[in-house]
N, C-alpha and C positions, 0 to 999 in steps of 0.2 A: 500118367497120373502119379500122383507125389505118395510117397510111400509114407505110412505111420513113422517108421525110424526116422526118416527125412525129417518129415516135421518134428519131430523130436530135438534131433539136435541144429535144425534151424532156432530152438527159442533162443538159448542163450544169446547167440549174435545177436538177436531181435532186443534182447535184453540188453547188453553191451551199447547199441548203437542208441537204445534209449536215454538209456543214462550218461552219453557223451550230448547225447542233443539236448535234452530237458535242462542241463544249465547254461548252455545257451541259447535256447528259444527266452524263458526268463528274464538272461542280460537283454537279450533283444526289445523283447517287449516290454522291460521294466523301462526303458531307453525312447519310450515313444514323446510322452511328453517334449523331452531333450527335441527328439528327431523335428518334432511338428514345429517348436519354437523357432530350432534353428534354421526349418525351410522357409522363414517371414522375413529371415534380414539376406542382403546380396550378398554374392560372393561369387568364386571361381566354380564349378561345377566338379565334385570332386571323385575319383576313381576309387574301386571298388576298395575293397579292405584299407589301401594306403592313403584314402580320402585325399590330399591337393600335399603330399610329401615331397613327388617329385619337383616341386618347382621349386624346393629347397635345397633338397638332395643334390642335384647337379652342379650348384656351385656354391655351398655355404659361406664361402667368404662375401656374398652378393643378398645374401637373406633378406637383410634388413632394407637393401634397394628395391629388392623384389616385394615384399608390404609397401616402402612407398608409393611404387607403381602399381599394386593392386587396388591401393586407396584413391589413387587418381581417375582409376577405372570406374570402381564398385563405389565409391562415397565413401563421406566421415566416418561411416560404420560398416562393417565389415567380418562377414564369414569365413571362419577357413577352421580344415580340418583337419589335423596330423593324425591319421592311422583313424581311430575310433574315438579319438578325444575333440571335443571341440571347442575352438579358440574365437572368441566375439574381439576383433580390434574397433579400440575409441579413441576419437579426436579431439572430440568436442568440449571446450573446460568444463560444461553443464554437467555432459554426462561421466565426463572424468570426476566431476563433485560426488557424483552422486555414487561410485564405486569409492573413491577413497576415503571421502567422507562419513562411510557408512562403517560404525563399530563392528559391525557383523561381520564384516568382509575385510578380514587380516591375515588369513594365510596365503601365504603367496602358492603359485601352480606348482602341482608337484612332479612333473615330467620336467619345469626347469630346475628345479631346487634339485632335484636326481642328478643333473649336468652338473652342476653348480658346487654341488656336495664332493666334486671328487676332490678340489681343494679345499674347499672350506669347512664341511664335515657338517653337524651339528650346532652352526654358530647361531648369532646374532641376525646374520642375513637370512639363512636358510630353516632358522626356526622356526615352532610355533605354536601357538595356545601358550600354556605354562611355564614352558620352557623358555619361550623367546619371551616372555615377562619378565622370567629370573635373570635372565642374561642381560636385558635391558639394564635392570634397576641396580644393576651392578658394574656395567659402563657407564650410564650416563653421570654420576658424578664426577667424572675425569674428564667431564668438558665442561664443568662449569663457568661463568664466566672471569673467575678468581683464577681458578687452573688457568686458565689460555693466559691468562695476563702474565703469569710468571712462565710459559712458552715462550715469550715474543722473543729477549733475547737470543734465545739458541736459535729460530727459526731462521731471525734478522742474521748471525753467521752463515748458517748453513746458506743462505742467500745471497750471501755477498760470496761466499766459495765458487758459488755454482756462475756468479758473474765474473768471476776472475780468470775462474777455469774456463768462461768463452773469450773473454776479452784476451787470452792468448792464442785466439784462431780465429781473431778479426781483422781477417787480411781482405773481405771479401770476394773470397770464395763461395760457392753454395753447399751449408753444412746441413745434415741432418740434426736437429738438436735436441730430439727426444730422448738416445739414449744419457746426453748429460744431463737435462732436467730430471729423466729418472732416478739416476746413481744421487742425484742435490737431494729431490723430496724424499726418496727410500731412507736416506740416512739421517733429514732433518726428523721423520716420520719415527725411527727406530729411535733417536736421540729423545726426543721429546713426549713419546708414547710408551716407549719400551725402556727408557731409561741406559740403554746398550749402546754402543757404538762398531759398528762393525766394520771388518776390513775393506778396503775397494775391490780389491781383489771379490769379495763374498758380495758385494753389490752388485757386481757385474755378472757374478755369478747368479743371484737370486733374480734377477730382471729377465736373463736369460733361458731360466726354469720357469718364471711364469709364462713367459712369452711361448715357453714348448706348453705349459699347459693347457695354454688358450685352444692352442693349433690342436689338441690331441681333443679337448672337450669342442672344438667344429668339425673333425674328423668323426667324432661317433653321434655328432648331430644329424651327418649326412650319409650314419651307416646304422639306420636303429635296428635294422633287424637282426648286427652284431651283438650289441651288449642287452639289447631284450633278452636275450637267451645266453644267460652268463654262464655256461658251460662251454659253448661255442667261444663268446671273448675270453674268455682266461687262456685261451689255446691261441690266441693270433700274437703277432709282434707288438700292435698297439696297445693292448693290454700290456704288455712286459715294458714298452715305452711311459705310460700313464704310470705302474709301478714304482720304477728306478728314478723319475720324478719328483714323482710324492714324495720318496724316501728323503729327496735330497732337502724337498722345501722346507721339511717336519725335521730334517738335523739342523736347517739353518734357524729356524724356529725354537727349535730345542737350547740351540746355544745363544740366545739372544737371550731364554726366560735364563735360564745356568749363571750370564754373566747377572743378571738381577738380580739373583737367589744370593750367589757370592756377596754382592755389593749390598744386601741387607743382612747378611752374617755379619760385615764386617761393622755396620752400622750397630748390628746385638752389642759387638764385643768390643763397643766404645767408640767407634771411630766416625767420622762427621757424618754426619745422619744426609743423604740426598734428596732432592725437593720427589713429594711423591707423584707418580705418574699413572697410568693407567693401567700398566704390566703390574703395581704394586695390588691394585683394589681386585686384581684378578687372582694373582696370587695368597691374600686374603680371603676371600672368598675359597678359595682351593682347598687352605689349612684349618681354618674356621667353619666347622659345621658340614663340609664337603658339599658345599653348595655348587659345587664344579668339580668337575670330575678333572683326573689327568689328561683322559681324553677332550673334554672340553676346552682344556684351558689352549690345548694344543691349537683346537679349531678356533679357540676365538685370535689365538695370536697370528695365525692363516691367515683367518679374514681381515684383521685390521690393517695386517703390512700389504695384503695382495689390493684390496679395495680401495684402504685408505692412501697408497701411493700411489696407483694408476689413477684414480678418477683425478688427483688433482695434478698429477704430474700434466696430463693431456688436458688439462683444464688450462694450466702455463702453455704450454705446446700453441695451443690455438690461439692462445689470447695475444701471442707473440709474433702468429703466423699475420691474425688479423691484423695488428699495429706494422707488421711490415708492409698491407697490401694497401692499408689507408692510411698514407703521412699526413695527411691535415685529424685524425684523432692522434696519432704520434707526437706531434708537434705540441699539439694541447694537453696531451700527458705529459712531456717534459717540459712545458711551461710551469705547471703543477707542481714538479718534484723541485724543478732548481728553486722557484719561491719558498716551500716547505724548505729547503734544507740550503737556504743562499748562505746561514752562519756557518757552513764546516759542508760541503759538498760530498768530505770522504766518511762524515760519522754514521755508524747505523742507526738505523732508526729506533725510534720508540715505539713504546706504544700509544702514546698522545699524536704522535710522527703517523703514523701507519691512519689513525682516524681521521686527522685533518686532509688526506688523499679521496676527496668525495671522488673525481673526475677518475680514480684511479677504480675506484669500487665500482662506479657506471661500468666499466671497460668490462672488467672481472663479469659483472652482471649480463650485461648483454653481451657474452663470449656465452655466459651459461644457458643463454635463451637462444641462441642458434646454434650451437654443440652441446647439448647437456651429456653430462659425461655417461648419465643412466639413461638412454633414451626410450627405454619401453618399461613401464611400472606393472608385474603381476600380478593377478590374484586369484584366488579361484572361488569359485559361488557353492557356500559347501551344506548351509542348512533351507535357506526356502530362496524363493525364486527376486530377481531385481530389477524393476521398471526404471529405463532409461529412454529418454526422447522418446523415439515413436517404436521402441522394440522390449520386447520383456527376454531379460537373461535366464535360462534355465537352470534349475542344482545341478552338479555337476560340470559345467561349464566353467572355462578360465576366460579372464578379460586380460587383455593386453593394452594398456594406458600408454597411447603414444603423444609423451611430453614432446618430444621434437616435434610433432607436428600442431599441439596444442600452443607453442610456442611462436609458432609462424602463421596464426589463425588472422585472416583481414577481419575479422570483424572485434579482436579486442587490441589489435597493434597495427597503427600508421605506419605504410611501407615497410611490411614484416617480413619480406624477403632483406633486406639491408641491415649492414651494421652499422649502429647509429646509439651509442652510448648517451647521448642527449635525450634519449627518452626515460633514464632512470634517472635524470637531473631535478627534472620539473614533474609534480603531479599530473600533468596531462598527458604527458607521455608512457606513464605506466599503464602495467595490462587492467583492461576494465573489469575482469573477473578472476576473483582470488584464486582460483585452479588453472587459469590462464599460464600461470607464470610458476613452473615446482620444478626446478632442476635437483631440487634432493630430495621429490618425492613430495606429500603430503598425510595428512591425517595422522593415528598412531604411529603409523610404522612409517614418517619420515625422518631420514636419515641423521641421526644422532650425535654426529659428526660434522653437519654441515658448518657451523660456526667455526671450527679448527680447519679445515677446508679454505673456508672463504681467506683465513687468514694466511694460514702459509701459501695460497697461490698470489694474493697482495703484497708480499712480502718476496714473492719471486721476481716477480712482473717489477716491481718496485726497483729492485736489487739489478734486474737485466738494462732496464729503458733508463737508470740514471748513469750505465758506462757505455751502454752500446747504442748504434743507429743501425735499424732492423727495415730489409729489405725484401725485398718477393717478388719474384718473375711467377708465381701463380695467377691464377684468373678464379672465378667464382666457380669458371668450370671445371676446372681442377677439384674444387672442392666433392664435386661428386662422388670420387672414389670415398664410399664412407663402408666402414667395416665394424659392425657388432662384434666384441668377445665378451669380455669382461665391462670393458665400455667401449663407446666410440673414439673411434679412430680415421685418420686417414689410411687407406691400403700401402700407399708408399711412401710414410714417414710426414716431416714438419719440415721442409728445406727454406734454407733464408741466408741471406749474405747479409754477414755482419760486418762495422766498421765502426774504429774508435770513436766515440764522442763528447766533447770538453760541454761545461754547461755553461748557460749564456750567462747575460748581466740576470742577476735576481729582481724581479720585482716586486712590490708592496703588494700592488693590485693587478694582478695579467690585465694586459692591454685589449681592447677589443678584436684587434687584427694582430693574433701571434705570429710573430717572424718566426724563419726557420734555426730553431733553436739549435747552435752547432752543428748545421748540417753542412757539408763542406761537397756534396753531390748532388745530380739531380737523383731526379722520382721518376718512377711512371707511373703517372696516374690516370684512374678508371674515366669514365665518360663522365661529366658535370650536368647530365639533366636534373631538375627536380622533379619527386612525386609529390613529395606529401610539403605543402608550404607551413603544417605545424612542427617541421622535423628539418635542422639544417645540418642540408645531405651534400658535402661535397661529391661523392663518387658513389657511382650505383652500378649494380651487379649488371653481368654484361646479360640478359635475358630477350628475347623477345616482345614480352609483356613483361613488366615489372609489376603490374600493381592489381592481379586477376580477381575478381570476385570470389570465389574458389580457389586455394594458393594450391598451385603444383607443388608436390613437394617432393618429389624425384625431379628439378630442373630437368 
């Protein structure tokens, strides 16, 4: 029999284990709503506390193949649950309207914006509500369309650099040619945004820090239960690695706003005033009113150089990888450039130059609808609940907007597994529904920069395919190694044999049947079945089914 003392000092524990549980019984059951919602849409069946983490966990550089192959499982829509958070993936443009479309639904998820933050801080990407307003409304006049137009010439240099620097390693060999695309767009990027010029030396170097801090933010992707408990990560190596990183991106950052700040003193104290750029209206903002903190200004010059050079460097990457895999679009690209440019073959282009390349923006365009460089769009559902197709999202809840696969949907795109630039030619070939098609995102919060984007990766592409003839021992199935960080990628680079190339006789009007415009080798070219007889397809991917009701879209 339990003694009076006993029960005496039994209350307290009784007391103690009440008040550890009554805030979580609460989370619990404040959470049911969530729970029943999320038991109506399919998905992977998820393990106790770490809900479906493991199938991440094991090999993060594979993440995003492993959503594809879930999607192929479970359908256009799709359940999964990291830890206790839960993620609704969507396919469908409808239902992707109806989250991006929707004013209410603007802050992005905040378990990625936490990743995402470790370089970028507080910006433009990772903001939000009032914050990410003010940051907006003070970027976006530095891409107006007067700005870009006085950008063309530097972009058009830094273009013709980055083709000269290949055309002296066009022996045909098989090169990797991202990191030179990078070192071109990071310094047309700094040149033209940041008003700086920086060393090669420090290009190589900044490309190489990003690169580690891609690796270091999918390392604690696939390690949450280290930096969850930021007492335990401050103690490991990874931490002191993500540290000494930062440090270095925010000194190269530092001295990029520094050289600015100088070159506007000197501009005070009389001396030729430079055209203004986007580092100026930040800087402004800074001094003026302290509408931007130090610390912000840091984070927004992070994101623009880390964002705004990767997405279009790997934008050029593919689009160059695609022209080597398909000579009959190659061919018809340099039919294009020698006409445009038959009075002076070596002058850069304009800006009049650059618009008349319709066939050249097709290319660029459907590069961005089969690799968009952001392939999944956040968001999270943070005041009342959001009907999509036949499922209702709960608060609480993030959506994950998979534009790659919205992009390759058969029902708004004839043979939407193929590259086939002729479909942004003619109105028939465009996607049928306006979310069908958003490689820079959509609604408020699409991407602010995409107009400076579109131009300097035309302006690359342009600059590469009027000196060099681009080759590819890839296959489509190569193309599967795709890898999420910052954006899509291939896991093992962009490889391509290049070789010199003279431009033909110019013509007034291209011919119907383009010869091979200086090509002095053969091709190998893909299989010549057709699918689609509204879409003229010389080569089609090597697949089993090409043209499925339901597109695979993990091949």
């Amino acid at each position: 029999m339990t003694s009076p003392q006993g029960v005496w000092y039994a209350w307290p524990a009784l007391v103690a284990l009440a008040a550890a549980v009554w805030p979580l019984w609460r989370w619990w059951w404040g959470r049911r709503r969530l729970r029943e919602l999320a038991a109506r849409i399919p998905g992977p069946e998820p393990w106790p506390l770490v809900g479906n983490a493991p199938l991440f966990c094991r090999d993060p550089h594979r993440a995003f193949q492993t959503v594809l192959a879930l999607i192929d499982r479970y359908g256009p829509t799709l359940r999964l649950w990291i830890g206790s958070k839960l993620y609704i993936v969507i396919t469908d443009p409808q239902d992707i309207a109806c989250v991006l479309g929707n004013p209410s639904v603007l802050s992005r998820d905040s378990y990625i914006n936490k990743l995402a933050s470790i370089l970028m801080g507080e910006s433009l990407i990772t903001a939000s509500g009032e914050l990410w307003k003010a940051h907006r409304k003070i970027v976006a006049p530095a891409f107006s369309s007067n700005v870009l137009q006085e950008m063309v010439p530097e972009l058009c240099r830094q273009a013709e650099r980055l083709s000269s620097s290949l055309a002296q390693l066009a022996d045909g060999g098989t090169l990797d040619v991202f990191p030179y695309v990078a070192a071109a767009v990071l310094e047309a990027v700094c040149r033209t945004t940041m008003g700086a010029a920086p060393t090669a030396e420090g290009e190589r170097r900044y490309v190489q820090l990003l690169a580690r801090s891609v690796a270091v933010v999918e390392r604690k992707f696939g390690q949450p239960w280290l930096w969850a408990c930021h007492w335990l990560y401050r103690r490991t190596a990874l931490c002191r690695l993500e540290q000494d990183t930062l440090a270095e991106l925010n000194a190269f950052s530092s001295d990029i706003v520094a050289q600015r700040v100088a070159r506007r003193q000197e501009a005070a104290d009389g001396a030729k005033r430079d055209k203004q750029v986007l580092l100026d209206y930040l800087l402004e903002a800074t001094e003026s009113g302290g509408r931007l903190t130090e610390t912000e200004l840091r984070d927004e010059v992070n994101t623009l150089l880390s964002a705004g050079y990767e997405t279009t460097a790997t934008t050029v990457c593919f689009a160059l990888l695609l022209l080597g895999m398909y000579p009959r679009v190659q061919d018809k690209l340099a039919a294009e450039l020698d006409a445009v440019f038959a009075d002076d073959p070596h002058r850069l282009p304009t800006a009049a130059d650059l618009r008349r390349l319709h066939y050249l923006d097709a290319v660029i365009k459907e590069t961005l609808r089969l690799f968009p460089p952001a392939p999944v769009i956040h968001r999270e559902v943070e005041s009342r609940e959001l009907k999509i197709g036949g499922c209702t999202l709960p608060v609480g809840a993030s959506v994950l907007a998979l534009s790659f696969c919205a992009h390759r949907h058969p029902d708004h795109f004839d043979s939407p597994l193929h590259f086939c630039p002729e479909r942004f030619c003619e109105p028939a070939g465009r996607p049928r529904h306006p979310f069908a098609y958003v490689p820079f995102g959509a609604g408020a919060r699409i991407c602010v920069g995409r107009a400076y984007g579109l131009l300097l990766a035309k302006a690359a592409v342009a600059a590469v395919a009027r000196r060099l003839r681009l080759e590819s021992r890839l296959t489509w199935r190569d193309l599967r190694a795709l890898a999420h960080g910052i954006v899509l990628k291939l896991q093992h680079g962009f490889p391509l044999e290049l070789f010199p190339r003279q431009p033909s006789y110019p013509w007034t009007e291209p011919p119907q049947q383009l010869p091979q415009t200086g090509y002095a080798h053969g091709h190998r070219r893909l299989s010549t079945v057709h699918v689609s007889p509204t879409i003229p397809q010389d080569e089609e991917p090597e697949y089993a089914q090409t043209a499925p009701r339901r597109a695979s879209y993990n091949w």
